[in-house]
BALOBA-1460 file (C-alpha; in Angstrom, 3 decimals):
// residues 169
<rec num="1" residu="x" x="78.230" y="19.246" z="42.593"/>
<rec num="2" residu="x" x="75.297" y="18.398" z="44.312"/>
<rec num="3" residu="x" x="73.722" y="21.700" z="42.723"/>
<rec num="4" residu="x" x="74.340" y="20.526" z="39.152"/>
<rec num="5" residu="x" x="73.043" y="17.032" z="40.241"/>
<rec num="6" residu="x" x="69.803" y="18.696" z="41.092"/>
<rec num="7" residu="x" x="69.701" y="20.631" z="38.453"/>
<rec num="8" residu="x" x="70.969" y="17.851" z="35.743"/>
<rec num="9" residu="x" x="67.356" y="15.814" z="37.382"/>
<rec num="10" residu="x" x="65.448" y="18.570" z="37.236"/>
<rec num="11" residu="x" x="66.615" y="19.409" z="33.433"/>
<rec num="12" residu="x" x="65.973" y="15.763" z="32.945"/>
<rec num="13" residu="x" x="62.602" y="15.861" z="34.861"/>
<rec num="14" residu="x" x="61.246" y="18.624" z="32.811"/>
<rec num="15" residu="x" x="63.085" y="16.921" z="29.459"/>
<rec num="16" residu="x" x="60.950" y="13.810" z="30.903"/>
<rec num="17" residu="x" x="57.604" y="15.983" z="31.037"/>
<rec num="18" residu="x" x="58.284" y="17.492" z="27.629"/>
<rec num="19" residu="x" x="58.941" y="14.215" z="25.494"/>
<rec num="20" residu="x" x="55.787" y="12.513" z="27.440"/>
<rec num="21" residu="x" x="53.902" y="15.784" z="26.282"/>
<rec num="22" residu="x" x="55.003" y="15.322" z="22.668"/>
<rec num="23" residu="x" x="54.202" y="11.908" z="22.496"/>
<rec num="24" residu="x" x="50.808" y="12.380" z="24.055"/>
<rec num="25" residu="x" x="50.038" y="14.581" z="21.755"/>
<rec num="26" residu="x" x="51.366" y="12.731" z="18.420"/>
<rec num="27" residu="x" x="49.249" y="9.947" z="20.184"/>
<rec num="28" residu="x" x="46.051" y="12.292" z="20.089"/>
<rec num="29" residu="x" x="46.998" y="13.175" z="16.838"/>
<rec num="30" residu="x" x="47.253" y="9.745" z="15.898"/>
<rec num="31" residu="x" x="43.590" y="9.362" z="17.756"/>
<rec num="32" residu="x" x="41.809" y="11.939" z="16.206"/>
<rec num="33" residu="x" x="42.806" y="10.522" z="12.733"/>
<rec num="34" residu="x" x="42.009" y="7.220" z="13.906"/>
<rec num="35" residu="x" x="38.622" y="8.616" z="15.072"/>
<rec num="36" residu="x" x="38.252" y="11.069" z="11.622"/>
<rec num="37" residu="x" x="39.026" y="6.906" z="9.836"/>
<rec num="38" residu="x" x="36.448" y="5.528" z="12.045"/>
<rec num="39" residu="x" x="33.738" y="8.046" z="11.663"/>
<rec num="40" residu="x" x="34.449" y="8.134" z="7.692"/>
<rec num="41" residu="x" x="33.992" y="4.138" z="7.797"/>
<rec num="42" residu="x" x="30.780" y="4.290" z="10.050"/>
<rec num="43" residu="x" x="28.781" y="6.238" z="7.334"/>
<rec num="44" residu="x" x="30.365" y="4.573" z="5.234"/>
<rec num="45" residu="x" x="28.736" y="1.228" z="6.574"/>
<rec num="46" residu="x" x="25.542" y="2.865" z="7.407"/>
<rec num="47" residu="x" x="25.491" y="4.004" z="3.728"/>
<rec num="48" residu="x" x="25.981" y="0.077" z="3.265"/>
<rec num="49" residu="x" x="23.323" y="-0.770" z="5.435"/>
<rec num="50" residu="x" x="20.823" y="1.898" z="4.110"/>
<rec num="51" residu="x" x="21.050" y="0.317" z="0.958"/>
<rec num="52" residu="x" x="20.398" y="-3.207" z="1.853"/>
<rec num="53" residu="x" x="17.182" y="-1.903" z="3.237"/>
<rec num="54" residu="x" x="16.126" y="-0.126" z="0.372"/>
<rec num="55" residu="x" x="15.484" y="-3.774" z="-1.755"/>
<rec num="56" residu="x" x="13.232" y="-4.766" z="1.704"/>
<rec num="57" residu="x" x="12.017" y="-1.430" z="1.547"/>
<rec num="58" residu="x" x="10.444" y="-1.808" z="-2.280"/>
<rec num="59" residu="x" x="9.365" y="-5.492" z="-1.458"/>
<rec num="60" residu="x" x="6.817" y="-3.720" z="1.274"/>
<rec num="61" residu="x" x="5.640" y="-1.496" z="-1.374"/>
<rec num="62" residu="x" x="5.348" y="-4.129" z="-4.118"/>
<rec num="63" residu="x" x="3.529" y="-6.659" z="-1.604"/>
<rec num="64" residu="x" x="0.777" y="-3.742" z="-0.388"/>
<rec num="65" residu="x" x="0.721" y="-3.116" z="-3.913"/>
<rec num="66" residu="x" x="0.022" y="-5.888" z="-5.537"/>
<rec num="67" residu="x" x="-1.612" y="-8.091" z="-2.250"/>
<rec num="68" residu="x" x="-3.185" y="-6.203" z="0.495"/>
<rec num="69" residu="x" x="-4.458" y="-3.075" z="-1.500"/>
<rec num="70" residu="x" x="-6.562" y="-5.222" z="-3.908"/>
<rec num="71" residu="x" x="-8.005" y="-7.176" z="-1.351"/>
<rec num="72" residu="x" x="-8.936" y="-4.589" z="0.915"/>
<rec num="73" residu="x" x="-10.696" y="-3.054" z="-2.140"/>
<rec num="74" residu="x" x="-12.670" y="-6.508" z="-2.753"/>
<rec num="75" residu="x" x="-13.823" y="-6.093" z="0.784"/>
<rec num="76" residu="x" x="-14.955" y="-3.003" z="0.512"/>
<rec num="77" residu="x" x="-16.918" y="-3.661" z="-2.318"/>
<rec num="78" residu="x" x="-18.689" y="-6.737" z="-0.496"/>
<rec num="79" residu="x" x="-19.419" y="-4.619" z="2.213"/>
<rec num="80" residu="x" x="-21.322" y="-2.015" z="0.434"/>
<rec num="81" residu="x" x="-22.723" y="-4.690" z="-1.860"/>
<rec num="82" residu="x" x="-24.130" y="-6.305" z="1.965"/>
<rec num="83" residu="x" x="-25.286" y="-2.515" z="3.240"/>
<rec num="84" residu="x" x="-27.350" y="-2.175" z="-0.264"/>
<rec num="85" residu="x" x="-29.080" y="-6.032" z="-0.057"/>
<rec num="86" residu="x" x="-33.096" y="-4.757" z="-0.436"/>
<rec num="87" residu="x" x="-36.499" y="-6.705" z="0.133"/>
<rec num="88" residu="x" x="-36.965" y="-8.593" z="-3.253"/>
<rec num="89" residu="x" x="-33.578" y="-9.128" z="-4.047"/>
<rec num="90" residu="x" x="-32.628" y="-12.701" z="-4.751"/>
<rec num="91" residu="x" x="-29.307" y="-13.790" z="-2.715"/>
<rec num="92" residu="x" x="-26.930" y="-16.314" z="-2.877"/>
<rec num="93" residu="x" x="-25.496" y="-16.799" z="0.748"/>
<rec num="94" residu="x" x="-21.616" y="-18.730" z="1.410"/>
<rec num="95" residu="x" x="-23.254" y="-22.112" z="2.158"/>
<rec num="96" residu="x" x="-24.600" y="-21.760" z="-1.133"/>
<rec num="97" residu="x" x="-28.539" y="-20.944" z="-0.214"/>
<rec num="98" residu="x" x="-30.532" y="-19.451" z="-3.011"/>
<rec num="99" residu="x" x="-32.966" y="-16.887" z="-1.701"/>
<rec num="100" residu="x" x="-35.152" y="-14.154" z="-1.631"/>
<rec num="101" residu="x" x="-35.065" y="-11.185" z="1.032"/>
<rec num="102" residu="x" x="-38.299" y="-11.069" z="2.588"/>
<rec num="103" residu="x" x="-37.295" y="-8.667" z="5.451"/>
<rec num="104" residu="x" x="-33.683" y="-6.930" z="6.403"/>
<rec num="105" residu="x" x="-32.904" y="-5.775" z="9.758"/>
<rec num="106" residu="x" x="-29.819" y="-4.162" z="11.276"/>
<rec num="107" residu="x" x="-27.047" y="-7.403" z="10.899"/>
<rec num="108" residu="x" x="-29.655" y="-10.182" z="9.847"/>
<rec num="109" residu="x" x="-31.610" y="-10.969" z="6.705"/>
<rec num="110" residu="x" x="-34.834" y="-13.194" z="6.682"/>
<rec num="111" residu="x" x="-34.281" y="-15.496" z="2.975"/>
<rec num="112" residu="x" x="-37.087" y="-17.251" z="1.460"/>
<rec num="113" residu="x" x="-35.761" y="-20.363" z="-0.415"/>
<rec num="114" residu="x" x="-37.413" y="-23.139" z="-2.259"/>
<rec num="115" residu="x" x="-40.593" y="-24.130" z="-3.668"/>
<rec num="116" residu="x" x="-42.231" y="-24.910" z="-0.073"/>
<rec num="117" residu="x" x="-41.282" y="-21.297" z="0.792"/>
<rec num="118" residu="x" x="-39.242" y="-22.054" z="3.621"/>
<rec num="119" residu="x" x="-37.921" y="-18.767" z="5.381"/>
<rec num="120" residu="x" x="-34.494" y="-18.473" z="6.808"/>
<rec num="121" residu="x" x="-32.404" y="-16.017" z="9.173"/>
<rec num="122" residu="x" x="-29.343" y="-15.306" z="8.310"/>
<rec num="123" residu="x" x="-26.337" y="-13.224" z="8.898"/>
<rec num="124" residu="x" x="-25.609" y="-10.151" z="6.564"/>
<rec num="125" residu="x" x="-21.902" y="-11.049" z="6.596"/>
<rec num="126" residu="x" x="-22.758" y="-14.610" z="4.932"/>
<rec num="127" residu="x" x="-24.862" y="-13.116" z="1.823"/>
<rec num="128" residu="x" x="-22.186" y="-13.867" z="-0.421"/>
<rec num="129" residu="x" x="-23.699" y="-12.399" z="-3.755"/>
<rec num="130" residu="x" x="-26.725" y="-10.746" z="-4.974"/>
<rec num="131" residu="x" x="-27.510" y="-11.949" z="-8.139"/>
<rec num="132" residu="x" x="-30.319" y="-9.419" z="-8.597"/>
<rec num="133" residu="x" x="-27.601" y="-6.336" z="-8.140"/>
<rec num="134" residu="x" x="-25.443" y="-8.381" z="-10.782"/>
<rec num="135" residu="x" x="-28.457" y="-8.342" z="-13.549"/>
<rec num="136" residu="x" x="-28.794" y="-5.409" z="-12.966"/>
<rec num="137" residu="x" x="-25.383" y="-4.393" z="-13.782"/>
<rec num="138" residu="x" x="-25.498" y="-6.542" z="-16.574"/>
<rec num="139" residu="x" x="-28.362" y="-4.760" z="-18.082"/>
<rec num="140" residu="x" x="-27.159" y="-1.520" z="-17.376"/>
<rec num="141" residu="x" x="-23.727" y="-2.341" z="-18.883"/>
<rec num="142" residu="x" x="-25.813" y="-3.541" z="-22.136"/>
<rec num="143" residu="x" x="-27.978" y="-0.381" z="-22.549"/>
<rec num="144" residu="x" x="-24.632" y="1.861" z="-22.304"/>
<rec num="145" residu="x" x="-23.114" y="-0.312" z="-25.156"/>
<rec num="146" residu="x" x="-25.933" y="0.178" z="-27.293"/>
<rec num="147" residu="x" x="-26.444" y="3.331" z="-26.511"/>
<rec num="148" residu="x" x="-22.808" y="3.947" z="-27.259"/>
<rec num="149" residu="x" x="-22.924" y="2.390" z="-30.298"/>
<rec num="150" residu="x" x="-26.156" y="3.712" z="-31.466"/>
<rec num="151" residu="x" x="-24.551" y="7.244" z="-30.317"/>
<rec num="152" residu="x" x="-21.255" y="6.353" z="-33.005"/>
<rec num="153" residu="x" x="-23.727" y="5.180" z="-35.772"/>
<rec num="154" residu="x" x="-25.697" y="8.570" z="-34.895"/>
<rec num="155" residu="x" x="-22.274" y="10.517" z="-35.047"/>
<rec num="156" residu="x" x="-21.147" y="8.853" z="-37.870"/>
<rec num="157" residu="x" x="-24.478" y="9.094" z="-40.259"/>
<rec num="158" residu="x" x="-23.989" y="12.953" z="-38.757"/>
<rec num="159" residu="x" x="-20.716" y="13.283" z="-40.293"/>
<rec num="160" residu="x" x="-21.139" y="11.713" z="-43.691"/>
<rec num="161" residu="x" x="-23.979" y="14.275" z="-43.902"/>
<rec num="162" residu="x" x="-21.986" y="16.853" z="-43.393"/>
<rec num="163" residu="x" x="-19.609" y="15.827" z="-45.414"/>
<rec num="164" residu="x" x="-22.397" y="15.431" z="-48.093"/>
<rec num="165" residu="x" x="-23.499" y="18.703" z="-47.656"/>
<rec num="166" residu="x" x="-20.371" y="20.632" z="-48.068"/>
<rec num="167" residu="x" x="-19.778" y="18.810" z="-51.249"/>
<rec num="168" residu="x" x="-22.854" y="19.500" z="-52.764"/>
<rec num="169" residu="x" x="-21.760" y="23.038" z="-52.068"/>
């Protein structure tokens, strides 16, 4: 008797160890579905997330676009428009000063302004315009009109004799 008690616990011992090994592994199974659910909702939600950035994302672009590129381009142009100030060019500065270079150095220009020829120093950063560069663009954009013009009236009197020409052929 005492042989079939020991061997009734140890058949229910090892029953014991089997059913916890079942259920430990129908819990992992239950885990690693869990875990397949979780990873499937995590890109899922970083699918979610990557496209609420992509509206922030096009803002950036439109703002550089439309802001900072523009400006950064007006700038440039100011600075070369500074670097190319000559002696006789006439100047308007940021205070408003009216002048004439008499002398350019490395980051200062020397203005003479007025009738009583006074002569100021100034910074190259505050020359704000130069009026002479700006006639001169004027002009230039005048003579390329009428020369563009004159160059369609030439092309067009061209043509019409041509055209004159065949027919009297």
């Amino acid at each position: 008797m005492k042989l079939m008690t020991k061997t009734a616990a140890r058949l229910s011992a090892a029953l014991a160890a089997v059913m916890s090994l079942s259920v430990s592994a129908f819990a992992e199974g239950e885990a690693a579905a869990a875990s397949t659910a979780d990873a499937a909702q995590q890109q899922v939600g970083m699918g979610a997330m990557l496209l609420q950035l992509v509206p922030f994302a096009a803002a950036l672009v439109l703002l550089y676009l439309l802001l900072l590129r523009p400006q950064q381009k007006r700038e440039k142009e100011a600075q070369a428009m500074r670097e190319a100030v000559r002696i006789g060019d006439e100047v308007c500065t940021a205070g408003g000063i009216v002048g004439i270079v008499l002398k350019v150095e490395e980051d200062t220009v020397v203005l003479e302004t007025g009738a009583e020829r006074n002569r100021i120093r100034i910074k190259k950063w505050a020359i704000h315009e130069n009026i002479t560069q700006i006639e001169e663009k004027k002009q230039a954009d005048k003579e390329r009109k009428a020369a563009r013009a004159n160059g369609i009236a030439t092309a067009a009197a061209n043509n019409d004799s041509k055209k004159k020409k065949k027919t009297d052929e």
